[in-house]
PDB file of N, CA, C and O in Angstrom:
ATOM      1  N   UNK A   1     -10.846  -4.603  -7.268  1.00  0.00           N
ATOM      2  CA  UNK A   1      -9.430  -4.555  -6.996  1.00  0.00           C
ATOM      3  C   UNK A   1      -9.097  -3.396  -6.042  1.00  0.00           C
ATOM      4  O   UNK A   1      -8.462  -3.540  -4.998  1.00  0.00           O
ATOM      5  N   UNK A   2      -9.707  -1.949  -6.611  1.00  0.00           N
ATOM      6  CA  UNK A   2      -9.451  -0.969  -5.603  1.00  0.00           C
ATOM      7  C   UNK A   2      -9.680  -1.445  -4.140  1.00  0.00           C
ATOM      8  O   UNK A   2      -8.764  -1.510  -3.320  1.00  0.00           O
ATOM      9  N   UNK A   3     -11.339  -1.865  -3.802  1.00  0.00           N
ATOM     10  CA  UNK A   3     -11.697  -1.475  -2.404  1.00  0.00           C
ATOM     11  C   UNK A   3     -11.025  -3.275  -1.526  1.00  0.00           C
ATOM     12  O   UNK A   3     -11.175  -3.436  -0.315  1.00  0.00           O
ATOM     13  N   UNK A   4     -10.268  -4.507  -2.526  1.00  0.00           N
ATOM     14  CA  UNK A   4      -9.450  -5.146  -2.265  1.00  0.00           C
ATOM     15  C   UNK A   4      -8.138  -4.193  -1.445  1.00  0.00           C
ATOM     16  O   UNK A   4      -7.837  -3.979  -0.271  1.00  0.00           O
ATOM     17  N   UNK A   5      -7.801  -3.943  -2.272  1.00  0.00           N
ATOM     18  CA  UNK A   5      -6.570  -3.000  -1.756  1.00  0.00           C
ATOM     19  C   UNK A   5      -7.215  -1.761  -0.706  1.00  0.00           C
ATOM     20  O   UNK A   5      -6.692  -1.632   0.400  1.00  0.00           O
ATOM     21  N   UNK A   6      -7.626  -1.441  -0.849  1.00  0.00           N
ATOM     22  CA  UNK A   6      -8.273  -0.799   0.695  1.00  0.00           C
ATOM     23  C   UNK A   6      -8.145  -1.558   1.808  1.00  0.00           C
ATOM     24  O   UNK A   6      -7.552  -1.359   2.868  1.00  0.00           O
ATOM     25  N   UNK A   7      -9.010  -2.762   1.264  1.00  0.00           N
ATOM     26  CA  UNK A   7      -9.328  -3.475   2.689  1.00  0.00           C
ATOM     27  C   UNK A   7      -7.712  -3.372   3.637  1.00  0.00           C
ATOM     28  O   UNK A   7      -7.501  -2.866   4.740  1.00  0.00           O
ATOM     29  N   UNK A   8      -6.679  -4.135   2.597  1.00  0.00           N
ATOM     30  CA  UNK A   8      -5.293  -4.922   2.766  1.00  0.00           C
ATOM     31  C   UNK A   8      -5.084  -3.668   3.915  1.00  0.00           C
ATOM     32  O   UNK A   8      -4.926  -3.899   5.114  1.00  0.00           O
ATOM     33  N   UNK A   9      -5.121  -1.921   3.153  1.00  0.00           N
ATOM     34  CA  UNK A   9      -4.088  -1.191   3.774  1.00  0.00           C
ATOM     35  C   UNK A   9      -4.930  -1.060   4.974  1.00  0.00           C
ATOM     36  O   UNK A   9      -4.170  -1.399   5.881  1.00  0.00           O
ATOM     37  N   UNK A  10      -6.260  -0.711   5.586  1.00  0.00           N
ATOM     38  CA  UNK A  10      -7.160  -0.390   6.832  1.00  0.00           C
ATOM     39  C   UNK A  10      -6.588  -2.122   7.456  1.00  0.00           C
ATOM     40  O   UNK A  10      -6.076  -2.108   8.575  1.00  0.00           O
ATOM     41  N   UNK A  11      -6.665  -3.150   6.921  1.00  0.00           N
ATOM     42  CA  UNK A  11      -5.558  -3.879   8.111  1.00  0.00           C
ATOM     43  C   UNK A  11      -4.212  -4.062   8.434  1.00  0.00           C
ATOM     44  O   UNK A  11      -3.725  -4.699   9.368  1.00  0.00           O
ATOM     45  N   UNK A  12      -3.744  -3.507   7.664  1.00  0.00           N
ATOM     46  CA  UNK A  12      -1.915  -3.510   8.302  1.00  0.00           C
ATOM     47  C   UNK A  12      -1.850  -1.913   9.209  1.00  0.00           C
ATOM     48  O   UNK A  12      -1.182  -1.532  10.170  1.00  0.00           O
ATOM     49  N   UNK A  13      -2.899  -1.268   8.347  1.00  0.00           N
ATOM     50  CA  UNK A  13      -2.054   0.371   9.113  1.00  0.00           C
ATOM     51  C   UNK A  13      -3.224   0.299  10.318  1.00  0.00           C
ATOM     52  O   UNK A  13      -2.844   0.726  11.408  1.00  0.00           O
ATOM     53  N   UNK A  14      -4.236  -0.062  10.263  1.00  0.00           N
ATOM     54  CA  UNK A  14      -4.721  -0.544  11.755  1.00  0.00           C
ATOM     55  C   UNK A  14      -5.980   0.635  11.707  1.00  0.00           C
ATOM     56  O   UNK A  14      -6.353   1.349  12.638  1.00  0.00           O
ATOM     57  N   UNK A  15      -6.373   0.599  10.645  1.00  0.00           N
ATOM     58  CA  UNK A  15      -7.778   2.012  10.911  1.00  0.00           C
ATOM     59  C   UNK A  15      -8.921   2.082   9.934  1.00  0.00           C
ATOM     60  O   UNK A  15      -8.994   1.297   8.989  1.00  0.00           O
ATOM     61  N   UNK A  16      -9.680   2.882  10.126  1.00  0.00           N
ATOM     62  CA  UNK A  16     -10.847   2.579   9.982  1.00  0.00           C
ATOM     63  C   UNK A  16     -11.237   2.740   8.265  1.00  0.00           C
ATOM     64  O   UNK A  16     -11.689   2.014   7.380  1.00  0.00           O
ATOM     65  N   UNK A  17     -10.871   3.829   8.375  1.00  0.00           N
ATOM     66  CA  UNK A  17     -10.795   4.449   6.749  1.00  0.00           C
ATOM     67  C   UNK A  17      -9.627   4.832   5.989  1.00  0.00           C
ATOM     68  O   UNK A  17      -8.774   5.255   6.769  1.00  0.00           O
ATOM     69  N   UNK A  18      -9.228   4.857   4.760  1.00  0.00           N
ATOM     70  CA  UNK A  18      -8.401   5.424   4.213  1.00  0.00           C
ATOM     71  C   UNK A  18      -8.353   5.898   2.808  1.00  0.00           C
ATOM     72  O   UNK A  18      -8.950   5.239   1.956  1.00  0.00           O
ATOM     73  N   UNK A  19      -7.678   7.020   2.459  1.00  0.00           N
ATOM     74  CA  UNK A  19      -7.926   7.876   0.802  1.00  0.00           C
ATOM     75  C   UNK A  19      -6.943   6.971   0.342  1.00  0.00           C
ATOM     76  O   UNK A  19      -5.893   6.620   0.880  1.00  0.00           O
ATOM     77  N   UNK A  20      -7.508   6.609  -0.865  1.00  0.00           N
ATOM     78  CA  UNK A  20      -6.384   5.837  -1.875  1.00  0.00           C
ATOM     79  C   UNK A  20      -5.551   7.477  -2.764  1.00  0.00           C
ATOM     80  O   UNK A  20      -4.691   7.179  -3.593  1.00  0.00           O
ATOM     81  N   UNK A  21      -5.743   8.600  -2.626  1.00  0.00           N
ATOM     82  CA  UNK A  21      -4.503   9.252  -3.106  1.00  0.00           C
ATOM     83  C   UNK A  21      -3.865  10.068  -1.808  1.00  0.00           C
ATOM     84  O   UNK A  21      -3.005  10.935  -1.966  1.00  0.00           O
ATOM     85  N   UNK A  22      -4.376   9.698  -0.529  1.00  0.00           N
ATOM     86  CA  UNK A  22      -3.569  10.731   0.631  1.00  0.00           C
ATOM     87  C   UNK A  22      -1.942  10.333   0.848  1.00  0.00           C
ATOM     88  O   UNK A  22      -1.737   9.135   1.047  1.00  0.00           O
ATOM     89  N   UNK A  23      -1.067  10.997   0.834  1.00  0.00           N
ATOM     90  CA  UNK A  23       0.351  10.885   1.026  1.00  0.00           C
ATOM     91  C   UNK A  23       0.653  10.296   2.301  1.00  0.00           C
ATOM     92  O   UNK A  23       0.271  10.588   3.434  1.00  0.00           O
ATOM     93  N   UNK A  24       1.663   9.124   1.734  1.00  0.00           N
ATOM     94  CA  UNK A  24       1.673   7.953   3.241  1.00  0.00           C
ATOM     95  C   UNK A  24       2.294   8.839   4.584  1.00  0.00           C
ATOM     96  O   UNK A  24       2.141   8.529   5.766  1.00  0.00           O
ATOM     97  N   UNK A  25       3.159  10.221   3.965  1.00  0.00           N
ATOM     98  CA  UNK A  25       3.766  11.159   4.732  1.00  0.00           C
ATOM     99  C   UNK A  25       2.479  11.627   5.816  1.00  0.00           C
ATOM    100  O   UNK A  25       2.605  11.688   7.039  1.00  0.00           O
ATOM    101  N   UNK A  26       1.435  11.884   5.175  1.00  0.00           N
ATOM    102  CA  UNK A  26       0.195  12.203   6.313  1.00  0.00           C
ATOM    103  C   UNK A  26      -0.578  11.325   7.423  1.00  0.00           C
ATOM    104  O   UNK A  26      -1.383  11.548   8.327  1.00  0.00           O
ATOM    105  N   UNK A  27      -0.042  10.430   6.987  1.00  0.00           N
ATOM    106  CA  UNK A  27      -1.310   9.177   7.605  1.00  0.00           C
ATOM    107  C   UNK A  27       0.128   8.703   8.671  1.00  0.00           C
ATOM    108  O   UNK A  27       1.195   8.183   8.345  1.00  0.00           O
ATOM    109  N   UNK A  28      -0.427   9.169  10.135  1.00  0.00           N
ATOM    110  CA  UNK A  28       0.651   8.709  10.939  1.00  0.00           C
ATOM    111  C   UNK A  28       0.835   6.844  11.112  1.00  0.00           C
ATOM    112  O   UNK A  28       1.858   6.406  11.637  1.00  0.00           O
ATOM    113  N   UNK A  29       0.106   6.211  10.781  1.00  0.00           N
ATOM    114  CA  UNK A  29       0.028   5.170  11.165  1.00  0.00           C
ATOM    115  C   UNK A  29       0.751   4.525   9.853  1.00  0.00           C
ATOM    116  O   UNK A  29       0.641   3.310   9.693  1.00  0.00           O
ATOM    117  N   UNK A  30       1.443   5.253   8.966  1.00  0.00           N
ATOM    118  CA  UNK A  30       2.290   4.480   8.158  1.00  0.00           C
ATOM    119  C   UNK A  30       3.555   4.858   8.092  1.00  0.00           C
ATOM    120  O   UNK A  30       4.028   5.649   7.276  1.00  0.00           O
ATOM    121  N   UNK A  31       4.223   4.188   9.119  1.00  0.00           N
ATOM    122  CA  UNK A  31       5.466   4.309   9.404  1.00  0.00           C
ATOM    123  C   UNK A  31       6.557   3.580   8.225  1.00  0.00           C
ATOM    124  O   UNK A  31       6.065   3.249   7.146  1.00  0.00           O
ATOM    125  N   UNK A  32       7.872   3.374   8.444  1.00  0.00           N
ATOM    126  CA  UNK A  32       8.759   2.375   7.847  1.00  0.00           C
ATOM    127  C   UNK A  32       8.079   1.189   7.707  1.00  0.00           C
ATOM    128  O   UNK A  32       7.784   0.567   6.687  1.00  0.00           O
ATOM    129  N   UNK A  33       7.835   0.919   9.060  1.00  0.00           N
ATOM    130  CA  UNK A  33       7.720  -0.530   9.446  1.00  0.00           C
ATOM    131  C   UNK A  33       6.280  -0.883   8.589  1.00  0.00           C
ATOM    132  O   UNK A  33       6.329  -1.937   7.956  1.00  0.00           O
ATOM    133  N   UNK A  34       5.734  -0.551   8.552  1.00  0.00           N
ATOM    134  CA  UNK A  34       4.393  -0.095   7.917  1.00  0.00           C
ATOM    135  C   UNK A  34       4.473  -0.493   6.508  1.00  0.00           C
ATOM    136  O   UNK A  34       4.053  -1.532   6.000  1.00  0.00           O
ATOM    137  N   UNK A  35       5.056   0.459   5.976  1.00  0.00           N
ATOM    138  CA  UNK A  35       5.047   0.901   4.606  1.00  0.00           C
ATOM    139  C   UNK A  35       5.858  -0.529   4.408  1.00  0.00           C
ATOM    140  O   UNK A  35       5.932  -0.679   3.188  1.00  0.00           O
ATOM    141  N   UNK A  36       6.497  -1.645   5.068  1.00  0.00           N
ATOM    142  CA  UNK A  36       7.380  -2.418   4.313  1.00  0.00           C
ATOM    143  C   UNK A  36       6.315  -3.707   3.843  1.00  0.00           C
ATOM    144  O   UNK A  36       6.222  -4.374   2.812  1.00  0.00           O
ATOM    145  N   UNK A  37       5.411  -3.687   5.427  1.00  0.00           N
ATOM    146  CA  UNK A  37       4.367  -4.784   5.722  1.00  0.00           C
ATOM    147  C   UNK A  37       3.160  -5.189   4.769  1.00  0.00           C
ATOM    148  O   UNK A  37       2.609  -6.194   4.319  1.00  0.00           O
ATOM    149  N   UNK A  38       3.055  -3.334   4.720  1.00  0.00           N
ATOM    150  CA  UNK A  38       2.007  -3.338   3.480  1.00  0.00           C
ATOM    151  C   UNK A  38       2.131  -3.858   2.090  1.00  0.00           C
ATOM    152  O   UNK A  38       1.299  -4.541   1.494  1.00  0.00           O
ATOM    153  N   UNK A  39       3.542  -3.346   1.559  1.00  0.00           N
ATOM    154  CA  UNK A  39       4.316  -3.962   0.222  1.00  0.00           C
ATOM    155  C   UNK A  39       3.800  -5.239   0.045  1.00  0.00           C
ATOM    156  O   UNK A  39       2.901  -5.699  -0.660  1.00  0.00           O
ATOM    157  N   UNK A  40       4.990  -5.945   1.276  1.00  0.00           N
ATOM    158  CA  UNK A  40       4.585  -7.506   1.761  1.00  0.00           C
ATOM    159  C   UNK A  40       3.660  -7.643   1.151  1.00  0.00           C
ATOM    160  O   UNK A  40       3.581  -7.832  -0.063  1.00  0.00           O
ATOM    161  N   UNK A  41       2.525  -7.534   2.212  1.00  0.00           N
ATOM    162  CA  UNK A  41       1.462  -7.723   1.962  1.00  0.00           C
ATOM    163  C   UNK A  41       0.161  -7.528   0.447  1.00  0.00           C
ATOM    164  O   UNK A  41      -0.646  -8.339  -0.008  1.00  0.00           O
ATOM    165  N   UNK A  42       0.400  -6.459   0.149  1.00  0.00           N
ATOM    166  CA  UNK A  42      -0.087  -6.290  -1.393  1.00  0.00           C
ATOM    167  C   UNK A  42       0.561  -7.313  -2.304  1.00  0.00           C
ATOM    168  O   UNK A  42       0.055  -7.820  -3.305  1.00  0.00           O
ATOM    169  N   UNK A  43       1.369  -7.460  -1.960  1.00  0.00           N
ATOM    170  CA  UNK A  43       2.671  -8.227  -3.298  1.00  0.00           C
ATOM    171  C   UNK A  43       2.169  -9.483  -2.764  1.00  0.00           C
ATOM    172  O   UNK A  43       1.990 -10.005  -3.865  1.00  0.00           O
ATOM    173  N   UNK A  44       1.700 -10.621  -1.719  1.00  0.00           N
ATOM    174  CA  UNK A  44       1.124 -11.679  -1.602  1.00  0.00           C
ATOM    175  C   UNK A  44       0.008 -11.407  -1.490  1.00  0.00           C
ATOM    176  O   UNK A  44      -0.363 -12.483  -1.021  1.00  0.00           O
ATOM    177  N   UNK A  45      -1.165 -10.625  -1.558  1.00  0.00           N
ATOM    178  CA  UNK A  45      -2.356 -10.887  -1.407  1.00  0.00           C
ATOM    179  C   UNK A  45      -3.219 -10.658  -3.131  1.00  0.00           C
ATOM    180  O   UNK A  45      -4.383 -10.800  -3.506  1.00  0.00           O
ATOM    181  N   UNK A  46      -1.850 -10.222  -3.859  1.00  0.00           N
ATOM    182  CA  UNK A  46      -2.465 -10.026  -5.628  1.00  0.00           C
ATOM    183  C   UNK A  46      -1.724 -10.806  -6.321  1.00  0.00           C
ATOM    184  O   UNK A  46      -2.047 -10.988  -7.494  1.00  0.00           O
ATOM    185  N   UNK A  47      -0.637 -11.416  -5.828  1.00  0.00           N
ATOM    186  CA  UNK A  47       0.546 -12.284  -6.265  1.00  0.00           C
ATOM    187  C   UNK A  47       1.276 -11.586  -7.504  1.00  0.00           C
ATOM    188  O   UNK A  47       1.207 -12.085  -8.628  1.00  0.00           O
ATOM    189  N   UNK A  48       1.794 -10.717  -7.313  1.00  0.00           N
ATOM    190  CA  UNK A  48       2.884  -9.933  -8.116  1.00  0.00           C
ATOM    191  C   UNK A  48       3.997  -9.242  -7.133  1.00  0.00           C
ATOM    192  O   UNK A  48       4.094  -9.168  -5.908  1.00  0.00           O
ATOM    193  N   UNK A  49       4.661  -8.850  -8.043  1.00  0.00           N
ATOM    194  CA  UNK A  49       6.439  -8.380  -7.141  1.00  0.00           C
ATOM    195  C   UNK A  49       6.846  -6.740  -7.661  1.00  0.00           C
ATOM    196  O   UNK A  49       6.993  -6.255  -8.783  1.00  0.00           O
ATOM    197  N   UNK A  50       6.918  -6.316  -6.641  1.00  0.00           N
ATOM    198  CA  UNK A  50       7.285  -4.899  -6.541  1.00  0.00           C
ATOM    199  C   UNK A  50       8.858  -4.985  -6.799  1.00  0.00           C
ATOM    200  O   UNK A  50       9.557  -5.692  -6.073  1.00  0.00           O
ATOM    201  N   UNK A  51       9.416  -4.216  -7.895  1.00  0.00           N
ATOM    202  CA  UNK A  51      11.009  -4.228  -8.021  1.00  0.00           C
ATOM    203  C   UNK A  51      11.415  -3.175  -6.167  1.00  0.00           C
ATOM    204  O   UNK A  51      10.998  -2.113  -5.706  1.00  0.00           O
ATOM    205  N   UNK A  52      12.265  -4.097  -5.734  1.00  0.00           N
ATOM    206  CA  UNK A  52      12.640  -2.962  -4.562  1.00  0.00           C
ATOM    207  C   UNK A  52      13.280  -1.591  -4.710  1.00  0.00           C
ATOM    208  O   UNK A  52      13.357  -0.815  -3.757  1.00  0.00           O
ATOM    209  N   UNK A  53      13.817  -1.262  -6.139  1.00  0.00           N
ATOM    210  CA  UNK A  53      14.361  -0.203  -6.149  1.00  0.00           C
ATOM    211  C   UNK A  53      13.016   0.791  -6.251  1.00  0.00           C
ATOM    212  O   UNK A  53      13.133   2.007  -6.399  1.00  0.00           O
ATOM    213  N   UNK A  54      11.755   0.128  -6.154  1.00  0.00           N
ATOM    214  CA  UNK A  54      10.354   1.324  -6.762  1.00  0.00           C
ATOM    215  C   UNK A  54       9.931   1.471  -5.444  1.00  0.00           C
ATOM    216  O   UNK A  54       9.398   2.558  -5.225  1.00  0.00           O
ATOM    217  N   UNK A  55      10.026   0.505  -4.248  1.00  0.00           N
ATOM    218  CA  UNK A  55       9.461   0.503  -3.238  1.00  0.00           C
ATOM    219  C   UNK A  55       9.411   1.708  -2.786  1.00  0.00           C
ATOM    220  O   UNK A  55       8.371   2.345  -2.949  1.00  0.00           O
ATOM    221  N   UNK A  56      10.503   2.283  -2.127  1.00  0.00           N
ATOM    222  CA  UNK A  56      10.809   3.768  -1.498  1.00  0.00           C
ATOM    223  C   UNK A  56       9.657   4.933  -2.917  1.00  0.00           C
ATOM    224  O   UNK A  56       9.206   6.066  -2.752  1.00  0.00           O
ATOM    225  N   UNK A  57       9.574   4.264  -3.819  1.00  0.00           N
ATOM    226  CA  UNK A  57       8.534   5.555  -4.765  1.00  0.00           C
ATOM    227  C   UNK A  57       6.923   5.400  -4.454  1.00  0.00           C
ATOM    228  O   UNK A  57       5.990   6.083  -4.876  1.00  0.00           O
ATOM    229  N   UNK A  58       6.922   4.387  -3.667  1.00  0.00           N
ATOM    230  CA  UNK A  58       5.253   4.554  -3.611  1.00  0.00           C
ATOM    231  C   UNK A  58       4.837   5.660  -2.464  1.00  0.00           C
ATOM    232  O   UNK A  58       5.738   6.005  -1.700  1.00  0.00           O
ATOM    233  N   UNK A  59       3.994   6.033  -2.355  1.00  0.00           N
ATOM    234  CA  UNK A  59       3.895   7.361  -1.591  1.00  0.00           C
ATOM    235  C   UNK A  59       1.860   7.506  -1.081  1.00  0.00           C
ATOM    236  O   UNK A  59       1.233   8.148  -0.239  1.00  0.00           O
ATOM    237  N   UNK A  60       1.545   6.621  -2.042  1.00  0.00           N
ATOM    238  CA  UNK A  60       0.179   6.263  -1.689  1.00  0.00           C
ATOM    239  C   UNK A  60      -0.322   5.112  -2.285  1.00  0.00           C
ATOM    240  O   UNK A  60       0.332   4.547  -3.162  1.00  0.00           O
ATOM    241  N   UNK A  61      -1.692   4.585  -1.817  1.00  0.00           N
ATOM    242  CA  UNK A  61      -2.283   3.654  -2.330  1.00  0.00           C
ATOM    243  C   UNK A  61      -2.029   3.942  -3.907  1.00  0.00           C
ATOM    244  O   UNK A  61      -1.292   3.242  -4.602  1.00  0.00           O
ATOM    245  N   UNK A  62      -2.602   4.846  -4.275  1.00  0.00           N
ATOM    246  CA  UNK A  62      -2.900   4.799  -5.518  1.00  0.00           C
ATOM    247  C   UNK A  62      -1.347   4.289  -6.583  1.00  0.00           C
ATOM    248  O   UNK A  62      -1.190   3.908  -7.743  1.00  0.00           O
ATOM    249  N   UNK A  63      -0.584   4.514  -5.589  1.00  0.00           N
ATOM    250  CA  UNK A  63       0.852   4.295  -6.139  1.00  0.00           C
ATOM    251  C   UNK A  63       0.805   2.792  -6.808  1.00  0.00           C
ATOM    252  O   UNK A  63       1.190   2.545  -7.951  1.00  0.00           O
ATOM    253  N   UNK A  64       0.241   1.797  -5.847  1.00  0.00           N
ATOM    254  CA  UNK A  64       0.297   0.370  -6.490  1.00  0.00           C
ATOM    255  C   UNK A  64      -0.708   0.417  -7.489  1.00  0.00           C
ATOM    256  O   UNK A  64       0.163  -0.037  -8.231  1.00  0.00           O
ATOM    257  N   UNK A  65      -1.658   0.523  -8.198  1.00  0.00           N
ATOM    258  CA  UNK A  65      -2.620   0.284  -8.740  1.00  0.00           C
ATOM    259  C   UNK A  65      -1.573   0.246  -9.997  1.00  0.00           C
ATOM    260  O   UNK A  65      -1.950  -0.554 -10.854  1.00  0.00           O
ATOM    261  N   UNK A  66      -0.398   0.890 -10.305  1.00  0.00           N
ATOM    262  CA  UNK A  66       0.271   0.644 -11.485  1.00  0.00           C
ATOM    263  C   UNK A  66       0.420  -0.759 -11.616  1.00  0.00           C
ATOM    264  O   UNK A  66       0.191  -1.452 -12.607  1.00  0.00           O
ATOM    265  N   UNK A  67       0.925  -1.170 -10.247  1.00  0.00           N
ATOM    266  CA  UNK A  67       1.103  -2.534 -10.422  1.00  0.00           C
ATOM    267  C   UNK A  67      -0.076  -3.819 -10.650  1.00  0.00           C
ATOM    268  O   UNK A  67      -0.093  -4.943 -11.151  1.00  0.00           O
ATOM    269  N   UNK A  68      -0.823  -3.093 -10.100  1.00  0.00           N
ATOM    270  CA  UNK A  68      -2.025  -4.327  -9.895  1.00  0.00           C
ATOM    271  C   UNK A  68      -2.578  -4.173 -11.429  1.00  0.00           C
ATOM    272  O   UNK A  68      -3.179  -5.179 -11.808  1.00  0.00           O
ATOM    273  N   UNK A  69      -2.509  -3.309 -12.207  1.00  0.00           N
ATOM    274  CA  UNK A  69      -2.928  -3.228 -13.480  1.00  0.00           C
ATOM    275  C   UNK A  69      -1.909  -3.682 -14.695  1.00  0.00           C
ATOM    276  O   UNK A  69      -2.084  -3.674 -15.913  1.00  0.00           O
ATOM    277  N   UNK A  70      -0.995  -4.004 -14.051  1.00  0.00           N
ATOM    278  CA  UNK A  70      -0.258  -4.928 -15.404  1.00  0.00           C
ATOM    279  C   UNK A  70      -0.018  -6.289 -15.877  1.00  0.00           C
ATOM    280  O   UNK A  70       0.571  -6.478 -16.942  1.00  0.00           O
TER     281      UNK A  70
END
């Protein structure tokens, strides 16, 4: 499931590697636009739904794994 969710974020944010606890604030390549795609994207590629009021709280990978674990 983790290195699933790896894969997802190294193709939307467009790079090679990435820390599942680095702050999305560091990683320039995760912009707004970014951070919305990825959601998207996690939320259809595990088939579960992020409440939108939590969206703006994720801050790293590791942030979804709450979700992917329930």
């Amino acid at each position: 499931m983790r290195e699933k969710l790896l894969e997802t974020a190294k193709q939307i944010l467009k790079v090679n590697s990435i820390d599942l606890y680095k702050n999305r604030h560091d990683i320039s390549e995760w912009d707004s636009l970014a951070h919305i795609q990825l959601v998207a994207s996690i939320e259809e590629e595990f088939n579960l739904s992020i409440p939108f009021e939590e969206v703006a709280n994720i801050n790293c990978l590791a942030d979804f794994l709450k979700y992917l674990e329930e």
